[in-house]
mmCIF file of the N, C-alpha and C atoms, coordinates in Angstrom:
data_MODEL
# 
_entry.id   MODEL 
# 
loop_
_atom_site.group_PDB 
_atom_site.id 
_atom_site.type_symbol 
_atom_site.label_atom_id 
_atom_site.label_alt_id 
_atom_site.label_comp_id 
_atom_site.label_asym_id 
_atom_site.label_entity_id 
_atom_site.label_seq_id 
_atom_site.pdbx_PDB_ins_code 
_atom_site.Cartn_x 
_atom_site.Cartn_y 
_atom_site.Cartn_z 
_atom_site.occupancy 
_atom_site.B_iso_or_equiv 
_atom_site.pdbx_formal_charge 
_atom_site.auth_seq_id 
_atom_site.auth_comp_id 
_atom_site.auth_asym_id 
_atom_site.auth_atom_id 
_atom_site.pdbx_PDB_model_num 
ATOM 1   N N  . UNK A 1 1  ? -81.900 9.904   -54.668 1.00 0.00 ? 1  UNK A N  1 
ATOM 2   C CA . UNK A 1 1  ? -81.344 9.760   -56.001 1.00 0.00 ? 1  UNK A CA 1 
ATOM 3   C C  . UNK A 1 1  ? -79.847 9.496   -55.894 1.00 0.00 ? 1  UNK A C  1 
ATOM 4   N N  . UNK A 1 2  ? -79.543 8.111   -56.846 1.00 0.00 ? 2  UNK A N  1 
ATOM 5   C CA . UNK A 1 2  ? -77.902 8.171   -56.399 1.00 0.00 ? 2  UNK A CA 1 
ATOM 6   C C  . UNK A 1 2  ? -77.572 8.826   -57.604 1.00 0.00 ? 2  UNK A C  1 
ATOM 7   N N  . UNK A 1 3  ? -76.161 9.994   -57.135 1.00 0.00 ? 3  UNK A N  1 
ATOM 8   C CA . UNK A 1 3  ? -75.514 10.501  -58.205 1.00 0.00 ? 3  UNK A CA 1 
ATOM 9   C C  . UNK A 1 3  ? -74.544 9.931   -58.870 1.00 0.00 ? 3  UNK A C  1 
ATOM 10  N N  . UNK A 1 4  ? -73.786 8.633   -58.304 1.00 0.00 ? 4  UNK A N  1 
ATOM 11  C CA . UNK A 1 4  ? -72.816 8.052   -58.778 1.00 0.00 ? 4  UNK A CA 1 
ATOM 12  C C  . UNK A 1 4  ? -71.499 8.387   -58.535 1.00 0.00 ? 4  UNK A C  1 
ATOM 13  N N  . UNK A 1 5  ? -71.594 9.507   -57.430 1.00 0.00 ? 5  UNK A N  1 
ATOM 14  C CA . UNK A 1 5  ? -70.630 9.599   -56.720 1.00 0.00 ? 5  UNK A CA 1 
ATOM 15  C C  . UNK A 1 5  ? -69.740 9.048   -54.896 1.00 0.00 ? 5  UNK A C  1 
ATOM 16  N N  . UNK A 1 6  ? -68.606 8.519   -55.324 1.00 0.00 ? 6  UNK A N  1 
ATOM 17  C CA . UNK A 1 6  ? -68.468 7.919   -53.840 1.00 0.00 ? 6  UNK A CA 1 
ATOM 18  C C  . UNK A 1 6  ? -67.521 8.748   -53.850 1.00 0.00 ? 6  UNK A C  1 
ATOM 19  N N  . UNK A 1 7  ? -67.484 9.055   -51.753 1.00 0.00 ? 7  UNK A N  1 
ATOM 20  C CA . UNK A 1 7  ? -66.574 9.746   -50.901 1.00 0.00 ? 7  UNK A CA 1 
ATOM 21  C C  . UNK A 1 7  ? -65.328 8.931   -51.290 1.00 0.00 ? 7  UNK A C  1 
ATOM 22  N N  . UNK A 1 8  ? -64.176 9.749   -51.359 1.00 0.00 ? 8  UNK A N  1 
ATOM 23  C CA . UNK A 1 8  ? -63.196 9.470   -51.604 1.00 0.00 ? 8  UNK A CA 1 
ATOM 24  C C  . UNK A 1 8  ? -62.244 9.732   -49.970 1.00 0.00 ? 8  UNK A C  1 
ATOM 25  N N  . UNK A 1 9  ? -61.465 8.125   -49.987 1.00 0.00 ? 9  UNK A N  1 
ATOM 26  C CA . UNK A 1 9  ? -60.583 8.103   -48.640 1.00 0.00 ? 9  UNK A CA 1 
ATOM 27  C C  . UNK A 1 9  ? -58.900 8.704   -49.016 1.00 0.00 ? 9  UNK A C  1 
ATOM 28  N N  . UNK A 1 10 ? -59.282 8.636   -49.583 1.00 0.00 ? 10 UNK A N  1 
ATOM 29  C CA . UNK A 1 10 ? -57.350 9.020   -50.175 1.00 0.00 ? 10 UNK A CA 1 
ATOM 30  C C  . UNK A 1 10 ? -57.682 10.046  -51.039 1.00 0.00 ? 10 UNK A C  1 
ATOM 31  N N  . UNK A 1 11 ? -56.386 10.841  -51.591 1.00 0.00 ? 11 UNK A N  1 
ATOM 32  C CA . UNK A 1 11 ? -56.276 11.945  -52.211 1.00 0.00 ? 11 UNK A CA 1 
ATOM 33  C C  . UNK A 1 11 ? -55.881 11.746  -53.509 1.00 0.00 ? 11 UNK A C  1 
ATOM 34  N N  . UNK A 1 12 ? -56.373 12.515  -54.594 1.00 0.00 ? 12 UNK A N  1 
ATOM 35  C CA . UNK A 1 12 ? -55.878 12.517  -56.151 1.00 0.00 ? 12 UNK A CA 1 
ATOM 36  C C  . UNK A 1 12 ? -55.232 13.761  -56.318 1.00 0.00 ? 12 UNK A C  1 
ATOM 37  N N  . UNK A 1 13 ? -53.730 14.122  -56.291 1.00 0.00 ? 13 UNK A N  1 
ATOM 38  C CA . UNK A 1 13 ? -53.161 15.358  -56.735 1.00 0.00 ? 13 UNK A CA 1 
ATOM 39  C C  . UNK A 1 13 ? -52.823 15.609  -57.812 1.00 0.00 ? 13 UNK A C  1 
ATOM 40  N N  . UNK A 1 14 ? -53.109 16.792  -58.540 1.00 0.00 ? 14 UNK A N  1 
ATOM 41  C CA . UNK A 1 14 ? -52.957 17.188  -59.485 1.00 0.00 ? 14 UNK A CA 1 
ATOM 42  C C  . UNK A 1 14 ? -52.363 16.252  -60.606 1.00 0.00 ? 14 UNK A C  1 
ATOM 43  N N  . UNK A 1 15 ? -53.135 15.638  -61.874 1.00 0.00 ? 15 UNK A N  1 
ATOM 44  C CA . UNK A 1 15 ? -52.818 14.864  -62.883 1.00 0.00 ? 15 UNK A CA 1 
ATOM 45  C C  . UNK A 1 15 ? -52.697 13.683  -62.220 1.00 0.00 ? 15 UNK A C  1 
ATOM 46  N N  . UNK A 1 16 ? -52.771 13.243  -61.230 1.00 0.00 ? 16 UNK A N  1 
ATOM 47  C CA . UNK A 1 16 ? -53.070 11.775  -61.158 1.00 0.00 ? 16 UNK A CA 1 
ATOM 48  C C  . UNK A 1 16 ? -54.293 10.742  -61.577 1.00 0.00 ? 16 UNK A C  1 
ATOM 49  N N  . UNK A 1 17 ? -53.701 9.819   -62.051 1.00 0.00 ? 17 UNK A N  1 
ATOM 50  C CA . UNK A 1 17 ? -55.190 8.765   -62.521 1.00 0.00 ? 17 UNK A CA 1 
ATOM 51  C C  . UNK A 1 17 ? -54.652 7.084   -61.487 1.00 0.00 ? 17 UNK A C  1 
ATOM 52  N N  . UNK A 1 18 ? -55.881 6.685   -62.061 1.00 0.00 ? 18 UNK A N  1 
ATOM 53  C CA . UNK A 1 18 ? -56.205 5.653   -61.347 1.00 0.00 ? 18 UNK A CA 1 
ATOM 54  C C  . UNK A 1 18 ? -56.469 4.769   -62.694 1.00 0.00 ? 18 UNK A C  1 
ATOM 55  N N  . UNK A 1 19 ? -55.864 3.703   -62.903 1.00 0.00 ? 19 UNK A N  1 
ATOM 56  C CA . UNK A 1 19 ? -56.079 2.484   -63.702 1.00 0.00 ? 19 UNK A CA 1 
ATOM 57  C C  . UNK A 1 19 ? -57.181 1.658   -63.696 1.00 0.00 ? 19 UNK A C  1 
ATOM 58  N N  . UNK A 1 20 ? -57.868 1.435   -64.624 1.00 0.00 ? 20 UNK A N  1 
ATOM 59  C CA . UNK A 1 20 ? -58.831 0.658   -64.555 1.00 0.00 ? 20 UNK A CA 1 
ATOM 60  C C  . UNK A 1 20 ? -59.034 -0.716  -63.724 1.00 0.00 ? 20 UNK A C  1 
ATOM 61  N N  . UNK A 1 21 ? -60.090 -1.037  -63.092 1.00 0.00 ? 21 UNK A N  1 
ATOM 62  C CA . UNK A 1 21 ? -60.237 -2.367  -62.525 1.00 0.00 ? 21 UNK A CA 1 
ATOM 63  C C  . UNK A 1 21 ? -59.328 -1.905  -60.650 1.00 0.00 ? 21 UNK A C  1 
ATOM 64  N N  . UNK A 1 22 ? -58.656 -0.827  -60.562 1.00 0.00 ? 22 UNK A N  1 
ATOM 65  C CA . UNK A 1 22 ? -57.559 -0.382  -59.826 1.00 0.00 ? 22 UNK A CA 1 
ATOM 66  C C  . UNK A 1 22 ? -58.246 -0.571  -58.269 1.00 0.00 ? 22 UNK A C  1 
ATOM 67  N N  . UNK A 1 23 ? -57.958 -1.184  -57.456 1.00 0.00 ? 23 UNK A N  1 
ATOM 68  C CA . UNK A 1 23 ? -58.947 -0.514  -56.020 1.00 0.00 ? 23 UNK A CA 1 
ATOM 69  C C  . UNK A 1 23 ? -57.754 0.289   -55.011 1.00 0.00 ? 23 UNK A C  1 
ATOM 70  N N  . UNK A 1 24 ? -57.821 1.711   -55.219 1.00 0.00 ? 24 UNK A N  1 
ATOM 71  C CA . UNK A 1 24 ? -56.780 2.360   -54.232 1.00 0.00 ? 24 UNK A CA 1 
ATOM 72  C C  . UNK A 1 24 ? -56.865 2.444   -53.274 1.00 0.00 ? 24 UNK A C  1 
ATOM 73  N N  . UNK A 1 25 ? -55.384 2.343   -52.118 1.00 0.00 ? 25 UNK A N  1 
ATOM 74  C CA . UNK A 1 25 ? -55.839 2.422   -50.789 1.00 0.00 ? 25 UNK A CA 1 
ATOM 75  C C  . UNK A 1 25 ? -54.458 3.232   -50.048 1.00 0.00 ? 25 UNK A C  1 
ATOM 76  N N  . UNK A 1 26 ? -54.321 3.855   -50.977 1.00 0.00 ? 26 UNK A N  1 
ATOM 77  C CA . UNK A 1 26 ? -53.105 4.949   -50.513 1.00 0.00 ? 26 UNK A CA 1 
ATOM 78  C C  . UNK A 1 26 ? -53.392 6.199   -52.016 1.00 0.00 ? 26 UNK A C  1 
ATOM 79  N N  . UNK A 1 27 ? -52.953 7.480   -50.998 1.00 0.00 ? 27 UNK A N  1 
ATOM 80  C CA . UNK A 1 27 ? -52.243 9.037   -51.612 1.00 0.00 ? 27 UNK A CA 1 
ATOM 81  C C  . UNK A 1 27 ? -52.167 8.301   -53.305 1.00 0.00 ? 27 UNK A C  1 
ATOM 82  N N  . UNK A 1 28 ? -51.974 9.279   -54.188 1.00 0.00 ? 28 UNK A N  1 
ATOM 83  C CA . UNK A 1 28 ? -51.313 9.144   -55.621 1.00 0.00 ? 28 UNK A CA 1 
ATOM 84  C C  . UNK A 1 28 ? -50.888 10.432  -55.695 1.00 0.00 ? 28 UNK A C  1 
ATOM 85  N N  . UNK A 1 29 ? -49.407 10.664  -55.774 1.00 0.00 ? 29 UNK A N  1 
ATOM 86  C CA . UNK A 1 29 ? -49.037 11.349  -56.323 1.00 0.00 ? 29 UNK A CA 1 
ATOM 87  C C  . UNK A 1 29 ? -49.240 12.319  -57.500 1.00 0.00 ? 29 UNK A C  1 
ATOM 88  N N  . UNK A 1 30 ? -48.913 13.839  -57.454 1.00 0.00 ? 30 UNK A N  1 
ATOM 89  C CA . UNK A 1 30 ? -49.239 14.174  -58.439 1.00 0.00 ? 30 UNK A CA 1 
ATOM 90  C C  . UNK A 1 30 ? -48.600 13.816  -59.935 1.00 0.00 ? 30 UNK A C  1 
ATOM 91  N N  . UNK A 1 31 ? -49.131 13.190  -60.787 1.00 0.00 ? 31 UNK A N  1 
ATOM 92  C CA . UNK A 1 31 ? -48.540 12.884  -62.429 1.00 0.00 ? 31 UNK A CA 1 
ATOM 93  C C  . UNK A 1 31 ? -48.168 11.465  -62.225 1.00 0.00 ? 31 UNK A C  1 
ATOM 94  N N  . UNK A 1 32 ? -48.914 10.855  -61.895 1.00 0.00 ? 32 UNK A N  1 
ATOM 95  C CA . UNK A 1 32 ? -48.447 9.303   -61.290 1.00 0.00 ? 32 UNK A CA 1 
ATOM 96  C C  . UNK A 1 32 ? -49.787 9.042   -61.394 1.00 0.00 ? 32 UNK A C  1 
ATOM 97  N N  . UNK A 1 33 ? -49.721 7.446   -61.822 1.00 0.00 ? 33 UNK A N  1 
ATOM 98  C CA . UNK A 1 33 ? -50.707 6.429   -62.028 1.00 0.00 ? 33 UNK A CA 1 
ATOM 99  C C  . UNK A 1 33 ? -50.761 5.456   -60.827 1.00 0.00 ? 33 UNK A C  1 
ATOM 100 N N  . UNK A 1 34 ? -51.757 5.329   -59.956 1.00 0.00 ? 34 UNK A N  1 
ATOM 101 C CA . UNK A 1 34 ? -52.165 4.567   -59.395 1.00 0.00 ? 34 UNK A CA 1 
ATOM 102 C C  . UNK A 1 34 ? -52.428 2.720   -59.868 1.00 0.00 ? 34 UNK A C  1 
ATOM 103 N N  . UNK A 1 35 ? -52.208 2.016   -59.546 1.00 0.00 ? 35 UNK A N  1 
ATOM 104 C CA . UNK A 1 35 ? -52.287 0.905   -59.911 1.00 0.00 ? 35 UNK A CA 1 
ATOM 105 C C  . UNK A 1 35 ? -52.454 -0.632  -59.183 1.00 0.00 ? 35 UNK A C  1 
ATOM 106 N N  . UNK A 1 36 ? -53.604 -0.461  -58.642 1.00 0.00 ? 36 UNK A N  1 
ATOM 107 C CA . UNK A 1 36 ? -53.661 -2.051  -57.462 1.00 0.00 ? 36 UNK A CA 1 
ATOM 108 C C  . UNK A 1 36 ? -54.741 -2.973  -57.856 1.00 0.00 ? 36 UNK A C  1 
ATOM 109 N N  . UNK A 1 37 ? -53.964 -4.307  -57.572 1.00 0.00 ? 37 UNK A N  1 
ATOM 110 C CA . UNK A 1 37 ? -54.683 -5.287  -57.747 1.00 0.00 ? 37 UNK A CA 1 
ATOM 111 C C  . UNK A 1 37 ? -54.169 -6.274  -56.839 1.00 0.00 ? 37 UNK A C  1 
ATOM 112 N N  . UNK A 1 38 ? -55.316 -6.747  -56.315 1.00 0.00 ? 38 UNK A N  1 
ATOM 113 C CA . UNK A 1 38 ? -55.724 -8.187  -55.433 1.00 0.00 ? 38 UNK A CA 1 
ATOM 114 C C  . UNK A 1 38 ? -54.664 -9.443  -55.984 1.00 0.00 ? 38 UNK A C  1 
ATOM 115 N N  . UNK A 1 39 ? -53.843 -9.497  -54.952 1.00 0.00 ? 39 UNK A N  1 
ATOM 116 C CA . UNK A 1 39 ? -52.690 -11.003 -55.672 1.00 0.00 ? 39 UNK A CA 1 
ATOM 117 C C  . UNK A 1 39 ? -54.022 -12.166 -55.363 1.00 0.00 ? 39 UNK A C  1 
ATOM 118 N N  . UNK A 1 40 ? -53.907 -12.858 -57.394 1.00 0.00 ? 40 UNK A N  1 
ATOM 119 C CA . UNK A 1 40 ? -54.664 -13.491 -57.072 1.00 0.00 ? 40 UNK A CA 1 
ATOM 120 C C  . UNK A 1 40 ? -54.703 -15.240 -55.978 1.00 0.00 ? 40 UNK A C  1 
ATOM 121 N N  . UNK A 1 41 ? -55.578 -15.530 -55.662 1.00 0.00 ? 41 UNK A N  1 
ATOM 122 C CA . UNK A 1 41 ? -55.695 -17.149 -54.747 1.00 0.00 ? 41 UNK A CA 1 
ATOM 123 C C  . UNK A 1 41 ? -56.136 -17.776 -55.409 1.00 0.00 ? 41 UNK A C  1 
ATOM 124 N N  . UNK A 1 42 ? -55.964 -19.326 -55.536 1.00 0.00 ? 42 UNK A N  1 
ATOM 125 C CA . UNK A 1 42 ? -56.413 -20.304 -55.990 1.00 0.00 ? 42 UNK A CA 1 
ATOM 126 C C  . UNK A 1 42 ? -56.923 -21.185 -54.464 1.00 0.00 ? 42 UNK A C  1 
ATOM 127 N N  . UNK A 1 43 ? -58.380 -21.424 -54.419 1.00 0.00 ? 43 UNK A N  1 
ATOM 128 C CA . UNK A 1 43 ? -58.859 -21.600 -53.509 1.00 0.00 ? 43 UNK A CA 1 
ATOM 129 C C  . UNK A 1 43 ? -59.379 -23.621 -53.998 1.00 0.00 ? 43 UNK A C  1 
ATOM 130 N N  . UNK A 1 44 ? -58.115 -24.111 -52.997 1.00 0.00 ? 44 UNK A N  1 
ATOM 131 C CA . UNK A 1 44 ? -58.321 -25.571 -53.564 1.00 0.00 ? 44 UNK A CA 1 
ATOM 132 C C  . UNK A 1 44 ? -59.735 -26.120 -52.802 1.00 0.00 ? 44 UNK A C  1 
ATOM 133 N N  . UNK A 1 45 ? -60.517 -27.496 -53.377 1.00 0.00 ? 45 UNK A N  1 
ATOM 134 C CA . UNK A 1 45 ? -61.294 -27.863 -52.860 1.00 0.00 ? 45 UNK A CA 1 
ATOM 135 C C  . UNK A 1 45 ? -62.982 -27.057 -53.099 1.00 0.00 ? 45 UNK A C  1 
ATOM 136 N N  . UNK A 1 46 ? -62.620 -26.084 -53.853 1.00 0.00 ? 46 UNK A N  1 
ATOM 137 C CA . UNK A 1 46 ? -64.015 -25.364 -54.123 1.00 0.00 ? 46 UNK A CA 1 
ATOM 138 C C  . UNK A 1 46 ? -64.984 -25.937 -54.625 1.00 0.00 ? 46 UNK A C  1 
ATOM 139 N N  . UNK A 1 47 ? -66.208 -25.718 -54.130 1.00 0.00 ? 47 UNK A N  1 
ATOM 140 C CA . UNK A 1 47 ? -67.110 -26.636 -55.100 1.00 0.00 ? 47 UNK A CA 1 
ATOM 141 C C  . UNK A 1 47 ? -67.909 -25.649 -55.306 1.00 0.00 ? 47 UNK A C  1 
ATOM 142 N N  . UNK A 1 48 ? -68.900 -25.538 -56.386 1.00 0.00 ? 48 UNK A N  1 
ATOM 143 C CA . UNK A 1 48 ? -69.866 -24.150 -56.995 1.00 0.00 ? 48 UNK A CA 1 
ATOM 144 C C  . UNK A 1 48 ? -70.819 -24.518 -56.140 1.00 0.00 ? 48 UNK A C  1 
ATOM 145 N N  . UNK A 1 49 ? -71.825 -23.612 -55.601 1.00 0.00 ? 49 UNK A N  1 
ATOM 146 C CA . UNK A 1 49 ? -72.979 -23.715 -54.873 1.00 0.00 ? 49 UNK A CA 1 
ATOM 147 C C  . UNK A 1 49 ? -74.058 -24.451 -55.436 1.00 0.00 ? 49 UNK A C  1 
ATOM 148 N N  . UNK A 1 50 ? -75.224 -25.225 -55.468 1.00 0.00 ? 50 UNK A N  1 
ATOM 149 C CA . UNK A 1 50 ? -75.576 -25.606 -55.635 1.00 0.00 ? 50 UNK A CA 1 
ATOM 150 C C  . UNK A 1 50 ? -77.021 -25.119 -55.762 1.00 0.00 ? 50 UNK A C  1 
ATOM 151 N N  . UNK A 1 51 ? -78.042 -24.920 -56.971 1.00 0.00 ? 51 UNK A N  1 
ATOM 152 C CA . UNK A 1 51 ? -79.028 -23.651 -56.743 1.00 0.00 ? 51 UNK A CA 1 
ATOM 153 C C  . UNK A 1 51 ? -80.025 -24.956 -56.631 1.00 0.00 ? 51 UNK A C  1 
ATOM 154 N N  . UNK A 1 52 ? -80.880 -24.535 -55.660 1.00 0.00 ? 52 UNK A N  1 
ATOM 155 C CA . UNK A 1 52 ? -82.465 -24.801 -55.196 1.00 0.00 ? 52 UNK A CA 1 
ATOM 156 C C  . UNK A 1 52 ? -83.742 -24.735 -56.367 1.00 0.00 ? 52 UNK A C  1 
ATOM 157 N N  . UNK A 1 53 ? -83.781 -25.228 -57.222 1.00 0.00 ? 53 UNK A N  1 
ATOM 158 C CA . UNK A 1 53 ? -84.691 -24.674 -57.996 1.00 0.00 ? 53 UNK A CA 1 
ATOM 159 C C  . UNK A 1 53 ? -85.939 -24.828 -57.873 1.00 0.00 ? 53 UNK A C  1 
ATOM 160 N N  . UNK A 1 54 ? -86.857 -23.712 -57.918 1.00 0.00 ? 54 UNK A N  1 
ATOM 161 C CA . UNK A 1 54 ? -88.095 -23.134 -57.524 1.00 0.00 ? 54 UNK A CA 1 
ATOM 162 C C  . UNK A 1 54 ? -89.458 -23.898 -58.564 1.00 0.00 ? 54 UNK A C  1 
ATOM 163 N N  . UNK A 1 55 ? -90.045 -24.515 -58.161 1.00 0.00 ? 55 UNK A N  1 
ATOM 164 C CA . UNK A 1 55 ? -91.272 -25.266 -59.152 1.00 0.00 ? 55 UNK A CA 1 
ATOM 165 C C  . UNK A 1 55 ? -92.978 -24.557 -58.850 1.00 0.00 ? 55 UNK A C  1 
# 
């Protein structure tokens, strides 16, 4: 049964939160907001995959 809980690698001290969408990868201070996000890429030349469709 999953409980919906994951092991946590870093620490949350007292009154710290974590921002939505956030993926942490360091400590948060206690009374401090955590806050990370992925700098985004623009990946030139992409083309969408192409689906196989099943008959």
């Amino acid at each position: 049964m999953h409980s919906g809980l994951v092991q946590l690698a870093y620490a949350y001290f007292d009154g710290a939160m974590t921002a939505a969408g956030s993926t942490i990868n360091q400590n948060i201070p206690a009374e401090q907001l955590g806050v990370a996000r992925a700098r985004q890429r623009n990946i030139e030349g992409w083309k969408r995959p192409v689906k196989i469709r099943k008959d």
